[in-house]
C-alpha positions, 0 to 999 in steps of 0.5 A: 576470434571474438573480433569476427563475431558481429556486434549482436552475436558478440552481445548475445555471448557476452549479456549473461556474463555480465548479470553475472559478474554485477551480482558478484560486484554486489557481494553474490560471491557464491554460486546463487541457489536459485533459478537457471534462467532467472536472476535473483532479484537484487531486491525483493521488496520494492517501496512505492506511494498510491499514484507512482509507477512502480517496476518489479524487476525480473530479469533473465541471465540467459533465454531459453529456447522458447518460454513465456512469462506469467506474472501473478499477484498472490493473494493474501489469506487465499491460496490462489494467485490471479494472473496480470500478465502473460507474454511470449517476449514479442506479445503480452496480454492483462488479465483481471484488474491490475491488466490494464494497467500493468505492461512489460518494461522490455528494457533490453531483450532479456528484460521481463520486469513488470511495470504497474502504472497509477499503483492503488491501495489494493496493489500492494502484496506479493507477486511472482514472475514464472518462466515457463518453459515446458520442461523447467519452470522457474520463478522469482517472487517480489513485494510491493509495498507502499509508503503509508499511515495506519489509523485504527477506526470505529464508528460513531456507535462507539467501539467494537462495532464491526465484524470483518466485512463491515470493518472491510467496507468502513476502511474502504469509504474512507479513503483507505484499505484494511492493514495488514500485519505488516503494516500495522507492525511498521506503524507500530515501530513509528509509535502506534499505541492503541489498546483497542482490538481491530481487524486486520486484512488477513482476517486476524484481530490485534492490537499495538500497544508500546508497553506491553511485553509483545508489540502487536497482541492477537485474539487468534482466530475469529470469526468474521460474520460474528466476532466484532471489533474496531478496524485498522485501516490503510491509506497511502499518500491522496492525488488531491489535496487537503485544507481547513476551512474555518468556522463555527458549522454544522455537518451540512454547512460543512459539506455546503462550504466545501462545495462552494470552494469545488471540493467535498468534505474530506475523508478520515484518510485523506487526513491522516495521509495529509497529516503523514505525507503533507505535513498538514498541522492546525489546531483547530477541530474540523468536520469530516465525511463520517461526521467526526471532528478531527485535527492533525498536528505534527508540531505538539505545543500546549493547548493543542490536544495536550499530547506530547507526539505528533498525530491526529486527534479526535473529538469524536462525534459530535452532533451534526447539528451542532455549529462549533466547528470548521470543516476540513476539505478535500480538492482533487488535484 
C-alpha cells in the first residue's frame, strides 16, 4: 500500500519514525519522559566563541494542527525570560536585541532550531524554545556557552574598590563581562588560584583558591550598592588582533604609538583573550588602556615572571609618566 502513496505524503509518514529511531541508535532505549511534539535535544549544552554562528537545536517529531514557536533567553538571577523570536512555521519576527540577529534554520519543515549570528559575551545563558499549541504547551531548554578566559580585575586605587555596578561597568570597558558561577568554577578546574573576593554576574561574591577544602568559596548574600569588592570578569576570543610594540613610553606615548600603527592600546581582555586564544607570549611588560602594565606568557622560563604556570602577569600601575615600558595594541581585523 505504501507504494501508491506520493513521495511527500510517503515522507510525512515516515520523518517522526525516523527521529525516533536515531535517538534509539543513540542509546535512548526508553520511552523519553518529556514532550509529545518536541525531541529532546541530543545536547543541551552548546559551546561557542564570541563571533561565530552558534544553532540551538529544537526539532519537532510530529507537528500539530496548528502552533507557533517562541524562543526566549532566560534571565540570570531574574525571573523573567525576554522574547527573541516567534514564528508560525512560514513567518518569524525578533524581538529586543538578540532579534536582529537571530533567524529560524528551517532545515527541513519540522526543523524550529534557532541560529544566532555574530554570538556576544551577553548571549551566553539559558534558552528555551516552546511550542504553543492552544492546548499542550511544550518546551525544550538549551545552553549556550562560550569558550573563554576569566581574569579577576580591581583597579588602580588598589583592592576592594567596587560595588556591583561599578564592578559590571569595570568588566565591561575592558573588553569583557562579569563571570558567572560557572564560568569562574571552569577557570578554576584550568587552575585559577586567587585569594581575592570578586563579584560574580549573579550578584554573589566568591573566590578560587586551589588548596582550600572547598574550590570556589562564597561571602553569601551581599549587597550591591554597599558591600565592595574585586570583580571576575569574562572575555571570550577578540575579532581584532593583538601586538607589542616595544619601547621605553609613557601611557600617552603608548596611545601615540598605537595610533600611528592604526590601532588603539589594548584592553585587559583583549589580553588575556590573546593570551588564551592566540597563544600571545612576550616577556616583556606593556602598557594597557586601564594604565596597568601586563605581560602574557604561555611558555613559563626563568627570568620571566618567576612563576611556574602559564598567564598573564601584572606590574600594577605604575605611573603614567613613567617612560620604562612598550604598549600592547590592539588592531581590528
Amino acid at each position: 500500500m505504501l507504494g501508491w502513496l506520493a513521495l511527500p505524503a510517503l515522507c510525512s509518514f515516515l520523518l517522526p519514525w525516523t527521529f525516533t529511531i536515531f535517538h534509539t541508535a543513540l542509546g535512548d532505549t526508553a520511552p523519553h519522559p518529556g514532550p509529545h511534539y518536541l525531541l529532546p535535544p541530543i545536547h543541551e549544552v552548546i559551546h561557542s566563541r564570541r563571533g561565530a554562528t552558534a544553532t540551538l537545536p529544537c526539532v519537532l517529531g510530529a507537528p500539530p494542527p496548528s502552533y507557533k514557536v517562541r524562543w526566549s533567553k532566560v534571565e540570570l538571577g531574574e525571573l523573567r525570560e525576554m522574547p527573541i523570536l516567534i514564528t508560525n512555521g512560514l513567518h518569524a519576527r525578533g524581538y529586543g536585541p538578540l532579534g536582529g540577529r537571530a533567524r529560524m534554520r528551517r532545515g527541513h519543515r519540522l526543523d524550529a532550531s534557532l541560529v544566532i549570528a555574530g554570538v556576544r559575551l551577553e548571549d551566553e545563558g539559558r534558552y528555551r524554545c516552546e511550542l504553543i499549541n492552544g492546548m499542550e504547551d511544550e518546551s525544550v531548554a538549551l545552553t549556550l556557552r562560550l569558550e573563554g578566559v576569566v581574569f579577576p580585575y580591581q583597579p588602580s586605587r588598589g583592592r576592594y574598590q567596587f560595588n556591583y555596578y561599578e564592578a559590571k561597568q569595570a568588566c565591561e570597558e575592558q573588553d569583557g563581562r562579569l563571570a558567572t558561577y560557572a564560568q569562574l568554577y571552569q577557570a578554576w578546574t584550568e587552575g585559577l588560584d586567587w585569594c581575592n573576593a570578586g563579584w560574580l554576574l549573579d550578584g554573589s561574591v566568591r573566590y578560587p583558591v586551589l588548596t582550600a577544602r572547598a574550590p570556589i568559596r562564597s561571602y553569601g548574600p551581599r549587597d550591591w550598592k554597599r558591600d565592595r569588592y574585586d570583580a571576575f570578569c569574562f572575555s571570550s576570543a577578540s575579532p581584532g588582533d593583538v601586538f607589542f610594540v616595544p619601547g621605553r613610553l609613557t601611557l600617552s606615548e603608548a596611545h601615540a604609538a598605537c595610533r600611528r600603527r592604526g590601532a588603539v592600546v589594548a584592553k585587559v581582555g583583549h589580553l588575556y583573550a590573546a593570551w588564551k586564544f592566540s597563544g600571545l607570549d612576550q616577556c616583556d611588560g606593556g602598557w594597557l588602556s586601564d594604565g596597568s602594565v601586563r605581560f602574557p606568557i604561555t611558555t613559563p622560563r626563568p627570568r620571566c615572571g618567576g612563576l611556574p604556570d602559564p598567564g598573564v602577569r601584572s606590574f600594577g600601575f605604575p605611573s603614567p609618566q613613567q617612560p620604562a615600558y612598550g604598549t600592547y595594541c590592539y588592531s581590528e581585523n
